[in-house]
C-alpha positions as CSV (number, residue, x, y, z in Angstrom):
1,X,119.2,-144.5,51.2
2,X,120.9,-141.1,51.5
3,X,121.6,-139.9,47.6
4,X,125.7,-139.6,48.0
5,X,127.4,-136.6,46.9
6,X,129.6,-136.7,44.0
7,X,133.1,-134.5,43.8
8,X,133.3,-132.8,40.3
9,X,136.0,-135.5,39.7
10,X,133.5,-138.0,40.6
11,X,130.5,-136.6,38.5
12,X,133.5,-136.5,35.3
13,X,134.4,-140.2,36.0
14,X,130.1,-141.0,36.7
15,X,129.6,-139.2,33.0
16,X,131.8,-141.8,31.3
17,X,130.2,-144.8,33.0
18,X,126.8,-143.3,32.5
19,X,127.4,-142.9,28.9
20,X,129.6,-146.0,28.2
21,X,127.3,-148.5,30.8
22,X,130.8,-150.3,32.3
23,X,134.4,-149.4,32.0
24,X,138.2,-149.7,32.8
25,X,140.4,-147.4,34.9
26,X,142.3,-146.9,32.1
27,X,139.0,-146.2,29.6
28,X,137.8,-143.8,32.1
29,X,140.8,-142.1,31.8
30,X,141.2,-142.2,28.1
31,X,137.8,-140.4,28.2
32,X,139.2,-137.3,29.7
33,X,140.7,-134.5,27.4
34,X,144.6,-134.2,27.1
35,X,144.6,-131.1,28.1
36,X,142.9,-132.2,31.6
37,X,143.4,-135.8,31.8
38,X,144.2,-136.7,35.4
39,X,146.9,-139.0,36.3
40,X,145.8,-143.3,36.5
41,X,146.1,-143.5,39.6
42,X,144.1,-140.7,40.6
43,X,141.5,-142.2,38.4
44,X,141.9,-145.6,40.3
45,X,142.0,-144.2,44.0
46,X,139.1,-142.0,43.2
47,X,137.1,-144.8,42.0
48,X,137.6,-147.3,44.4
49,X,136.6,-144.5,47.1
50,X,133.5,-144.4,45.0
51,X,133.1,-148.0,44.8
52,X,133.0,-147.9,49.0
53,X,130.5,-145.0,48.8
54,X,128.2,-147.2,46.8
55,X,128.2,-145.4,43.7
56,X,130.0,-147.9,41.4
57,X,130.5,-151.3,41.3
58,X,133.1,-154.0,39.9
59,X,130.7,-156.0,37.3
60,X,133.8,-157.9,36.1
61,X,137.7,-159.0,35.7
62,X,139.3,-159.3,32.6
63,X,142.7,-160.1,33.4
64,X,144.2,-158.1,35.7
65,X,142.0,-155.1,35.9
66,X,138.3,-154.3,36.8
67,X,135.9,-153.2,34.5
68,X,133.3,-150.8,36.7
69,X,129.5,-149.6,36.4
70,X,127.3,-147.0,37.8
71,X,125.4,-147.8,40.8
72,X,123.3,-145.0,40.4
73,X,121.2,-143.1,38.2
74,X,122.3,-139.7,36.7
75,X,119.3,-138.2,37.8
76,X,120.1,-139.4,41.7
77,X,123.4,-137.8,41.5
78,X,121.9,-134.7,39.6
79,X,119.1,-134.5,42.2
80,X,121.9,-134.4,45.6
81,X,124.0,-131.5,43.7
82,X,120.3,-129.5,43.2
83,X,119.2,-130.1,46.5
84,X,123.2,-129.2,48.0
85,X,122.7,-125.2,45.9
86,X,119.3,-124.8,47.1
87,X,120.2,-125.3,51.0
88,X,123.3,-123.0,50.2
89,X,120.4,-120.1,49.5
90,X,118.2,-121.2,52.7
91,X,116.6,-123.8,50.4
92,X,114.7,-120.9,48.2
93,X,114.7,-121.4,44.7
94,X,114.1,-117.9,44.1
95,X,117.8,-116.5,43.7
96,X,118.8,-119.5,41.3
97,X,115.9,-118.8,39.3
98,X,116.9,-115.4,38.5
99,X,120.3,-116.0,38.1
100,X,119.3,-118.5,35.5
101,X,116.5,-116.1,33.4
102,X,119.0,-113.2,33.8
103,X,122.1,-115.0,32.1
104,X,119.9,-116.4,29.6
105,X,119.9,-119.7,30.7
106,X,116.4,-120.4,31.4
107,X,113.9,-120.0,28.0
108,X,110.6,-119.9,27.6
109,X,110.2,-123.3,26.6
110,X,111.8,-123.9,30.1
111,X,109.4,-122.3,31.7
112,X,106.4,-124.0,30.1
113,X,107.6,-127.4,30.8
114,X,108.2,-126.2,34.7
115,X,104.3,-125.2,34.8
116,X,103.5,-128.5,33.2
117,X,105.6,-130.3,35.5
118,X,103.8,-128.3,38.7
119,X,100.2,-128.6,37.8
120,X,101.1,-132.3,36.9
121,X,102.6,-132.6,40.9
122,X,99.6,-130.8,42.4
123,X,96.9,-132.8,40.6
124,X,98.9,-136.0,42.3
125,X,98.6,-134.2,45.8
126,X,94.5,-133.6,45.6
């Protein structure tokens, strides 16, 4: 299965079911700031487009609404959006590296968990 790509909307509205397991249109929207909260029903329309990509799913009815869940895993959606910027640069990690050490983003500690993480990979590949 194809991991689906998620709109920024989409990953906002994925971050509340994520973090609250199931939830109504009308929680996910409560669960937006007021500065930014969009309108219900762009909350509804964008979730039941979701529900047809697969990526959430009606687990119940209490009375007249639908109480929704995520159908995948953060880390699924996460992985798309990483592998959607690294075939923006030609799939080379390289520039997004150095973007991420020169703005401070990426610490040492980061670092030393990568190298953990690719001697841990190449000892499963011999």
């Amino acid at each position: 299965m194809t991991k689906p790509k998620l709109s920024k909307l989409e990953f906002q509205i994925m971050e509340t079911l994520w973090s609250k397991r199931e939830a109504s249109i009308r929680e996910i929207q409560d669960s937006f700031s007021t500065k930014k909260k969009p309108a219900y029903t762009t909350i509804q329309t964008t979730v039941y487009r979701m529900e047809a990509k697969g990526v959430v799913r009606r687990v119940k009815k209490v009375g007249n609404f639908h109480v929704f869940a995520a159908s995948i895993t953060r880390d699924a959606a996460q992985r798309r959006l990483i592998d959607d910027l690294l075939a923006l640069f030609g799939g080379s990690s390289q520039p997004v590296m150095a973007h991420l050490i020169e703005s401070g983003k990426l610490s040492l500690e980061d670092v030393k968990e990568a190298e953990k993480t690719l001697k841990r990979l190449s000892l499963k590949e011999k």
